[in-house]
N, C-alpha and C positions, 0 to 999 in steps of 0.2 A: 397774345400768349396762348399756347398749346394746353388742353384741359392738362398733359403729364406733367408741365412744367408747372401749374398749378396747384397740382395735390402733391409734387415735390416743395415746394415752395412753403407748404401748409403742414407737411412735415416737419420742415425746420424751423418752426414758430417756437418761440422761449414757450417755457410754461406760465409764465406771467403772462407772455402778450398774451397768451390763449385764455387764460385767465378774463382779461382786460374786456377781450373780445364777447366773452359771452355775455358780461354782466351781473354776474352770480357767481356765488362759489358753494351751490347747495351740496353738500355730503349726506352720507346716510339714507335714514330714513326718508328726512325732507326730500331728498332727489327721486329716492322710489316713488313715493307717492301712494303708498298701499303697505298690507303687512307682508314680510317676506316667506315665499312660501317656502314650505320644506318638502310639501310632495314632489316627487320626480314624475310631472305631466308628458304628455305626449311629445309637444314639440321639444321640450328637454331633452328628453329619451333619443328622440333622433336626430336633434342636431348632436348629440355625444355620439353616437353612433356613427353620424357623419365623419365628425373628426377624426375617431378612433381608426375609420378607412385610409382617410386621407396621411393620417401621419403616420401608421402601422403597412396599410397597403401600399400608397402611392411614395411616400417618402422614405419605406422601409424604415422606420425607428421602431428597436428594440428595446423594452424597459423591462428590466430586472427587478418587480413590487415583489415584497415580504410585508408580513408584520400585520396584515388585517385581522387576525387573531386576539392583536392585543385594542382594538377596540371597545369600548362601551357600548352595546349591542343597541341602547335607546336613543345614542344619539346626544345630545346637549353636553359639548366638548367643543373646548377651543381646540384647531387643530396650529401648532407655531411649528412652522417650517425654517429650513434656511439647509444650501445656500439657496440665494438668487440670482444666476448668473445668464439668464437670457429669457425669450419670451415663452419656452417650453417650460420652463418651470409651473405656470399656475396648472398648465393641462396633467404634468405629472401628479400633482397633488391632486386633482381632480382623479388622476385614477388609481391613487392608492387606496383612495376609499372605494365604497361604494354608492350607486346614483343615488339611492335615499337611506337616510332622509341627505336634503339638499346639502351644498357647500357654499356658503356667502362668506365672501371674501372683499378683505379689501382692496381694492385697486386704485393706481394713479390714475386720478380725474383727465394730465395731458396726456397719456399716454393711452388710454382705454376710450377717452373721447373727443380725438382730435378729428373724427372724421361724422358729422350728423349722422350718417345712415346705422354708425356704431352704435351710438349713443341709444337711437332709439331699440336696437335692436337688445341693447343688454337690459335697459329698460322692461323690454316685454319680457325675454329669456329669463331674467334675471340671474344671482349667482352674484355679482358685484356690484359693492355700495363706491363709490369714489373718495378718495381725499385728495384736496388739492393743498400744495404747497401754501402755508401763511394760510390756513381755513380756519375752521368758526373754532377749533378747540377738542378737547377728548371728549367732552360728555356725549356730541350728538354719536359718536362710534362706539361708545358705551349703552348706549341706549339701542343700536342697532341691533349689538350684541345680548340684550339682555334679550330683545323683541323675536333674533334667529333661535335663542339658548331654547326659553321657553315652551317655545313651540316643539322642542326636540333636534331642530336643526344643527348643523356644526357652524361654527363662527372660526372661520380661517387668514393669518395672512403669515406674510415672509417677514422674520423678526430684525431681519438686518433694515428696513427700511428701502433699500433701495437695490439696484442694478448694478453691480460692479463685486470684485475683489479680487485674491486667490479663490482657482476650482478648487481646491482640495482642503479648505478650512474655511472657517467663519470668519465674516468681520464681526465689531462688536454687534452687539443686538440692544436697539432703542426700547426704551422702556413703556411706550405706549402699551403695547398688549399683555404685560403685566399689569399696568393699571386695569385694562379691562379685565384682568381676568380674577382679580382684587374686589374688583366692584362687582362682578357678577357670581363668585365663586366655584366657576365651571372648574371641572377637570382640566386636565392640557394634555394634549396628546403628542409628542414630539415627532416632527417627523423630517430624517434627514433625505436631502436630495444631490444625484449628485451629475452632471453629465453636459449639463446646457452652453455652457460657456461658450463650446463650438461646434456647430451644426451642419451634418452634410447627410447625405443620403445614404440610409444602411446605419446612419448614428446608434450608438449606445447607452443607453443611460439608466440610475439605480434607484431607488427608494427602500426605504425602513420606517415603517412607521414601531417607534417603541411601548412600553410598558405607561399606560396613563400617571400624571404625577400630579399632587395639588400644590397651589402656589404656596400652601405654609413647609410644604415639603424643599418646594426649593427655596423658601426664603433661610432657612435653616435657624442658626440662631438668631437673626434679624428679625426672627417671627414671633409677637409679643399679643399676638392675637389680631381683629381686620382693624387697622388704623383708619383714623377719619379721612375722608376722599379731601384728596386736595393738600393735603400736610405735609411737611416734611417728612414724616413718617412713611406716609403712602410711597412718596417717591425711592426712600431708602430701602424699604423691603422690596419696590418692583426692582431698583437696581440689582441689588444681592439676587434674585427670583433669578433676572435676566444673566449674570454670570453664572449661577450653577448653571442652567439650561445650555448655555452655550459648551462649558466644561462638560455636558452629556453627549451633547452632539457630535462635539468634532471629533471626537475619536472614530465615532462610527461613519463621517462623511471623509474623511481620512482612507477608511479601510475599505468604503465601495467605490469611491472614485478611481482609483487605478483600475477597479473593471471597467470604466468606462470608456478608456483610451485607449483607440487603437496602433499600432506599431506605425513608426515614419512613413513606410514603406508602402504602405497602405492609400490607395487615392482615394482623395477628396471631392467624391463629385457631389455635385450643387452649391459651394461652400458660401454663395448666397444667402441660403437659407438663415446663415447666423444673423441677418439683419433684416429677414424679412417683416416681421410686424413689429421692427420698434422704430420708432418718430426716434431720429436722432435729430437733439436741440445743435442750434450753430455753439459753437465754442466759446 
């Protein structure tokens, strides 16, 4: 068998089998192995650099950022994004902000570490903790979050949970990162995105990061003060949390997304690109 037929082959591993294969399902903290930094070190600095060439320069993508105004200038902020619709999205969150303090984010365990050489490489980079589908539970990403808060860092991920939907509105938003943000009582910084779904060269794509909100803000009347972790309670306010948030967003991923589209008429080169780093599982 051909090494290309091999790392295609490895591509198309379930998440389970990969699961299987490693014999762990360490998340968080336990996988880093160390506290997460928040400075923006040298080799940070320029592999961002790098990429910023590569996807600005070599692939011409254009990104349409506002909103770094409405930041918390120190830092310790959940940042909840959505949509999710390709593997451009974490890079755009990455540049809506700014390099420091850092961005730790959660990422899919198959899909961020299907290949060794990745693993180790985000390992030393750092920037993402993994979770693996059927993994140890919320506390250890709760604990992640409180370990990036702390220190000043942002604690970031995509609240739909996963890769898929309509480009122009949200799917629902799973209630994990309302619990984190319940347990640790960070700010939340919304931030819509919108352009990934399809990828060619010369692509377009927008971002808004909005006005910071607290979870008792959007839990609204659900909000009876911090209920104990783990309660029915907990889960009811992150629910309520999680539909205003989404009700904030899609108006605004609504209204940048048609910037993002260009006319039929228009060719599509590279149009590759929309699948280049994602591991598609077999069906």
């Amino acid at each position: 068998m051909t090494g290309r037929r091999r790392r295609r082959a490895a591509a198309n591993i379930r998440p389970e089998e990969l699961r299987r294969s490693r014999g762990d399902v360490r998340e968080g903290l336990d996988w880093l192995g160390r506290p997460p930094d928040v400075r923006a070190g040298i080799l940070y600095r320029v592999l961002r650099g790098v990429a910023r060439f590569v996807l600005t320069g070599v692939l011409g993508f254009r990104v349409d950022a506002r909103g770094r105004e409405n930041l918390p200038a120190a830092g310790g902020y959940l940042l909840l994004a959505a949509v999710h619709r390709g593997w451009m999205d974490p890079f755009l969150a990455l540049d809506a902000v700014p390099p420091e303090p850092r961005v730790w984010t959660l990422g899919s365990g198959p899909s961020a570490f299907d290949r060794p050489w990745k693993e180790r490489l985000l390992r030393r980079v750092g920037g993402v903790l993994p979770v693996w589908r059927g993994g140890v539970g919320i506390d250890v990403h709760v604990e992640a979050a409180q370990a990036v808060l702390e220190r000043g860092g942002v604690f970031s991920t995509f609240v739909e949970g996963t890769i898929g939907g309509p480009p122009d509105r949200p799917t629902a938003f799973r209630q994990g990162a309302f619990v984190i943000a319940l347990r640790t009582g960070a700010p939340i910084v919304p931030l819509a995105v919108a352009g990934a779904e399809q990828l060619y060269r010369g692509k377009r794509f927008a971002t808004r990061l909005l006005p910071p909100v607290t979870i008792a803000e959007l839990a609204g009347e659900a909000w009876a003060g911090t209920p104990e972790p783990g309660s029915r309670e907990e889960l009811a306010v992150a629910r309520h949390a999680a539909e205003r948030l989404e009700e904030i967003l899609a108006p605004v991923i609504a209204e940048i997304h048609p910037t993002t589209v260009d006319p039929p008429t228009r060719r599509r080169r590279w149009p590759w690109l929309t699948g280049l780093l994602l591991g598609r599982p077999k069906a």
